[in-house]
C-alpha positions in Angstrom: 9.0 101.2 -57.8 6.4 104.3 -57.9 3.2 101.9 -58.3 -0.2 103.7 -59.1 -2.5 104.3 -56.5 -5.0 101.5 -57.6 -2.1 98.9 -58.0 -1.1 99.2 -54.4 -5.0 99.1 -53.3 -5.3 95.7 -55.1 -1.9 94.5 -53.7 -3.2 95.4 -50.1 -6.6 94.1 -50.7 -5.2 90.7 -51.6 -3.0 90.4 -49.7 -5.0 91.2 -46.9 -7.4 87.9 -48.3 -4.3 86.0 -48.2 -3.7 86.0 -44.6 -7.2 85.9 -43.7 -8.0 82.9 -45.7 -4.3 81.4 -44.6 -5.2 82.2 -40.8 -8.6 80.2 -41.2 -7.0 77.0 -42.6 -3.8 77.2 -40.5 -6.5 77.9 -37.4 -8.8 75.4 -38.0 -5.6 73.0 -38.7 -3.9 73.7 -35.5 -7.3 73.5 -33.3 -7.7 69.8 -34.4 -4.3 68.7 -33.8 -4.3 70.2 -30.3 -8.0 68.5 -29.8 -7.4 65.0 -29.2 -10.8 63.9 -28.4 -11.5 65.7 -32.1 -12.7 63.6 -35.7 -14.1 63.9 -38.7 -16.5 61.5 -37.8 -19.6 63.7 -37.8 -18.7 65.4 -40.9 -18.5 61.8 -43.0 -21.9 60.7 -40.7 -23.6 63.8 -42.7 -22.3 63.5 -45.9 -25.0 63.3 -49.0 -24.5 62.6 -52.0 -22.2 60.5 -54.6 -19.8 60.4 -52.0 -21.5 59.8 -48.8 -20.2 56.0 -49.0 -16.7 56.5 -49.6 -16.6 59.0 -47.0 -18.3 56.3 -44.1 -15.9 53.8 -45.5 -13.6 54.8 -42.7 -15.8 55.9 -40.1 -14.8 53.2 -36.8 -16.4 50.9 -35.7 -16.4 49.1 -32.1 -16.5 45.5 -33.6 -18.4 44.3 -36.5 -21.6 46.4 -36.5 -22.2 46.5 -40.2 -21.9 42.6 -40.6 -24.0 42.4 -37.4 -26.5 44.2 -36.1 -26.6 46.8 -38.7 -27.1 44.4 -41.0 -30.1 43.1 -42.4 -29.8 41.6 -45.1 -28.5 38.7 -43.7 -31.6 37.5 -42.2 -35.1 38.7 -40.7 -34.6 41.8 -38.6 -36.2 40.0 -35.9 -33.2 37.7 -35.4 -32.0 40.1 -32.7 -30.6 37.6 -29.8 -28.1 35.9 -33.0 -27.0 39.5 -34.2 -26.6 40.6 -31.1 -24.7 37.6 -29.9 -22.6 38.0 -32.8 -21.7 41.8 -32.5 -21.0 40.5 -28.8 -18.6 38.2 -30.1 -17.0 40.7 -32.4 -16.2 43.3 -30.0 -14.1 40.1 -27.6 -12.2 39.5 -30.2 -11.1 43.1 -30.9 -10.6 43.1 -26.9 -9.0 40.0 -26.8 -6.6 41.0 -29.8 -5.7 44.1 -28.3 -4.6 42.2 -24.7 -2.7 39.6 -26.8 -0.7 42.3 -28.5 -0.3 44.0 -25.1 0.9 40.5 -23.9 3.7 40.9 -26.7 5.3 44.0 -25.9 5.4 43.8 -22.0 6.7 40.3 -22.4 9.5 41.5 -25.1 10.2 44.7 -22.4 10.8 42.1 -19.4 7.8 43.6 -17.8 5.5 40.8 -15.3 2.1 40.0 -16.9 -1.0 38.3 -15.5 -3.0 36.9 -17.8 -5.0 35.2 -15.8 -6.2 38.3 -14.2 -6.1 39.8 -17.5 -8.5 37.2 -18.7 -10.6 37.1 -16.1 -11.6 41.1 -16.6 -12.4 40.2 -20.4 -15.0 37.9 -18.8 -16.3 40.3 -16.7 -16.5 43.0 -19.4 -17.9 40.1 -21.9 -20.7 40.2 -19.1 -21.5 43.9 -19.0 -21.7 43.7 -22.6 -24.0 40.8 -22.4 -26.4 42.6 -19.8 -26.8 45.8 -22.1 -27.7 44.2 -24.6 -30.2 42.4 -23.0 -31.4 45.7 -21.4 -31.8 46.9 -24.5 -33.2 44.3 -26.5 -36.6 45.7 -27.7 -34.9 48.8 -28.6 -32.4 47.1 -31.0 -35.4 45.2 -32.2 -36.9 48.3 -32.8 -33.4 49.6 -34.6 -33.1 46.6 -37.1 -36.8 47.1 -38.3 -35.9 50.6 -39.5 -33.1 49.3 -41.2 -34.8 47.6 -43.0 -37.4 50.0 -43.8 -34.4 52.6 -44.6 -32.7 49.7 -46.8 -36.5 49.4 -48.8 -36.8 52.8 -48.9 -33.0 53.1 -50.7 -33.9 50.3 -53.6 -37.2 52.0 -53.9 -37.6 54.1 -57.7 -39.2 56.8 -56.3 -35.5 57.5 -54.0 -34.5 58.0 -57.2 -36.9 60.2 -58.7 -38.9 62.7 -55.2 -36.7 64.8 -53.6 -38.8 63.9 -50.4 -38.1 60.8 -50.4 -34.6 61.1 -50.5 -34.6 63.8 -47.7 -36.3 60.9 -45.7 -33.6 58.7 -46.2 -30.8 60.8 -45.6 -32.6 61.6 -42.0 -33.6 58.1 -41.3 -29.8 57.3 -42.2 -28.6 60.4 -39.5 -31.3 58.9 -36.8 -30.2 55.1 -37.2 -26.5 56.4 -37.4 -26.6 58.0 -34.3 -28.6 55.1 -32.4 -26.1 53.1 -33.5 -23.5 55.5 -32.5 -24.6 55.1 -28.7 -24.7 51.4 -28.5 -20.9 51.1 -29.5 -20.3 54.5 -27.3 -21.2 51.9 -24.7 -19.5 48.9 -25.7 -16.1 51.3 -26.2 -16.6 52.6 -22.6 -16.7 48.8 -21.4 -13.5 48.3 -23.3 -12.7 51.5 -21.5 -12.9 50.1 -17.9 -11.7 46.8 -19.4 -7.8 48.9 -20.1 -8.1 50.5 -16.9 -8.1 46.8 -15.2 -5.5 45.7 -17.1 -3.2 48.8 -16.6 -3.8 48.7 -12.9 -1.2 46.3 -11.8 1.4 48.1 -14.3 4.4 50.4 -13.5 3.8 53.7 -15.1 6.6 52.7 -17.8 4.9 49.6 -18.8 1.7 51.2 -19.5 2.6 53.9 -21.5 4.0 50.7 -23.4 0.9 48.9 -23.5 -0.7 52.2 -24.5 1.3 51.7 -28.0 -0.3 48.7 -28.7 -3.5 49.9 -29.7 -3.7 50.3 -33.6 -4.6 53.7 -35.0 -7.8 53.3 -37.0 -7.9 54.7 -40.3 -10.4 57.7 -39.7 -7.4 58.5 -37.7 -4.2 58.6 -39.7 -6.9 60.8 -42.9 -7.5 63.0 -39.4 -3.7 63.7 -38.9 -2.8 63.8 -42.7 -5.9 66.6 -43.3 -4.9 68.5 -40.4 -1.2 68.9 -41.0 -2.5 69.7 -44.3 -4.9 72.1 -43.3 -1.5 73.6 -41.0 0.8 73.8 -44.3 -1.3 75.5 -46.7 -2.4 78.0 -44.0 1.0 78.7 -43.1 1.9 78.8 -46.8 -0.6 81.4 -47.1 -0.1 83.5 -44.5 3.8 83.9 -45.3 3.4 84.0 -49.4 5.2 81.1 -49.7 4.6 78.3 -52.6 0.9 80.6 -52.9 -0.6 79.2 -56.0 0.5 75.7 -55.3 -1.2 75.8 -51.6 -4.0 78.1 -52.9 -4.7 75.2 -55.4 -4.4 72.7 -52.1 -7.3 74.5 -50.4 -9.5 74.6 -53.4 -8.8 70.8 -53.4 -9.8 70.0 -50.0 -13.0 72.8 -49.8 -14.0 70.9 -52.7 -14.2 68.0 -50.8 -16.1 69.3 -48.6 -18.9 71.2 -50.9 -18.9 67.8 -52.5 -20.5 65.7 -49.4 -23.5 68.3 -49.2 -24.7 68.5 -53.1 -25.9 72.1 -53.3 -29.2 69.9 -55.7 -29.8 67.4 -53.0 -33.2 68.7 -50.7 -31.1 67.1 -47.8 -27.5 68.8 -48.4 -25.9 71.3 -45.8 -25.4 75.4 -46.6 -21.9 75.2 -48.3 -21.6 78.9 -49.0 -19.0 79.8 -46.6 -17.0 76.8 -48.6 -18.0 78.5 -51.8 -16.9 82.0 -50.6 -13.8 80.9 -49.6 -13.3 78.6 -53.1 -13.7 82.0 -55.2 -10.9 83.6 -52.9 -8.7 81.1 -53.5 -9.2 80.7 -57.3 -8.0 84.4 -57.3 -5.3 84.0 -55.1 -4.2 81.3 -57.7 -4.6 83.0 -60.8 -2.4 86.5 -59.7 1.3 86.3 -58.2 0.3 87.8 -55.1 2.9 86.0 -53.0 5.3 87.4 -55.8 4.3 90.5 -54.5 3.7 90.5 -51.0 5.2 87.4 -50.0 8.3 85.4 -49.4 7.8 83.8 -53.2 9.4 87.4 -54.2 12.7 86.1 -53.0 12.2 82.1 -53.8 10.8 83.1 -57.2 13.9 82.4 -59.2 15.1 79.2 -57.3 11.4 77.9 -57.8 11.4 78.6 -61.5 14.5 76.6 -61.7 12.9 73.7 -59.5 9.0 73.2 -60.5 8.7 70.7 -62.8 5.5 72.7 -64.3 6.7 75.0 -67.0 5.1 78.9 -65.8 4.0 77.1 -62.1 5.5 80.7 -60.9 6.4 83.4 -63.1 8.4 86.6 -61.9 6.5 89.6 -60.3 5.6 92.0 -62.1 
């Protein structure tokens, strides 16, 4: 095919977006899944916006911290000691579940258990918990009297009307966030030590058994899922394959993310790399580019036969 001079310019130019948009995602995708010590976690934290909650929905927690001390509408902020206690409480029972279901598997495998000794480093870490907490008393006294100024400030009109007020509340949220943040950052490195005791007296087999018994939190499993998605549409897009249908896929999720920082809201993020790479994308889904410089130029007919959207993928030109 003798194609015009400018024909082959655009194919090159866009194709050459292609890749480089394909290599960010796949990139990007690949770097998380190799990161295990890597989450979404700050991302959600900082999110403004409509859906700020839904994205925290998710966002772990080391025991009951929302129903506890983080929350004060439950009582006077001042009741620190019974919040306190009860976050205390909480964060036992998550321990307590987790040895219970370690218990189950190691018994089922044949493997010895002693749950006495088992038992008696829950105490123990019970009292580290106990004695942070009391260490840090005035300061969580301190932390539940902004929450309840931030919760005031929320059901106040002007949040909904001055742009500086709602700034202040999406810092004060960020602030009490990551206060909060640090006290279960503590509690999670007790629980921490707390494993270590009970995988001391194990055979290497029977802990990398126990190690199953710990359930993966929801944050988690949307983690894996948006990195492997991240993975396939980059791949997709590097190699030309299924191009408008993972072009659309990236719109999708940048969308997402432009979403959580409201380009109207004083206190939203810069989104105009997401932007940038939304208007490349919407290009590479409106030409057949992977007809042309892609493996879609051999699938073309077998997917034209297969996609259940009429003109999903029509022949190169």
């Amino acid at each position: 095919m003798n194609w015009p001079r400018s024909t082959l310019l655009v194919t090159v130019a866009l194709s050459f977006l292609r890749i480089v948009i394909g290599l960010h995602f796949f990139l990007e995708g690949s770097s998380h899944l190799r990161d295990p010590g890597w989450s979404s976690a700050g991302f959600r934290k900082a999110a403004v916006g409509p859906l700020a909650e839904f994205l925290r929905a998710d966002l772990p927690e080391v025991g009951d911290w929302s129903a506890t001390l983080g929350d004060v509408t439950g009582g006077p902020p001042t009741d620190v000691d019974g919040a306190a206690d009860a976050w205390r409480a909480s964060v036992v029972d998550d321990w307590r579940g987790l040895l219970q279901r370690r218990n189950d598997l190691l018994a089922a495998a044949g493997a010895a258990v002693d749950a006495k000794a088992a038992e008696a480093a829950v105490v123990e870490a019970d009292e580290k918990l106990a004695a942070m907490l009391a260490d840090d008393r005035d300061d969580l006294l301190e932390y539940r009297r902004e929450r309840q100024r931030l919760a005031d400030m929320e059901t106040s009109p002007m949040a909904r009307d001055l742009p500086y007020v709602q700034s202040r509340i999406a810092t004060k949220r960020r602030e009490l966030g990551t206060q909060a943040s640090a006290w279960m950052d503590q509690a999670a490195a007790i629980g921490g030590e707390l494993v270590n005791a009970w995988d001391q007296p194990l055979a290497p087999d029977a802990r990398r058994l126990a190690a199953t018994a710990a359930e993966p939190t929801a944050l988690w499993k949307a983690d894996r899922f948006v990195s492997w998605s991240l993975v396939t549409i980059g791949a997709g897009l590097v190699v030309g394959l299924l191009t408008k249908f993972h072009a659309v896929g990236g719109i999708c999720f940048l969308l997402t993310v432009v979403a959580s920082q409201p380009f109207w809201l004083p206190s939203a993020q810069e989104t105009y790399d997401q932007w940038v790479e939304i208007a490349g994308l919407l290009v590479l889904a409106s030409v057949p580019i992977g007809g042309w410089s892609g493996l879609d130029y051999f699938l073309t007919p077998l997917v034209q036969r297969c996609c259940p959207v009429r003109g999903c993928h029509r022949p190169a030109d």
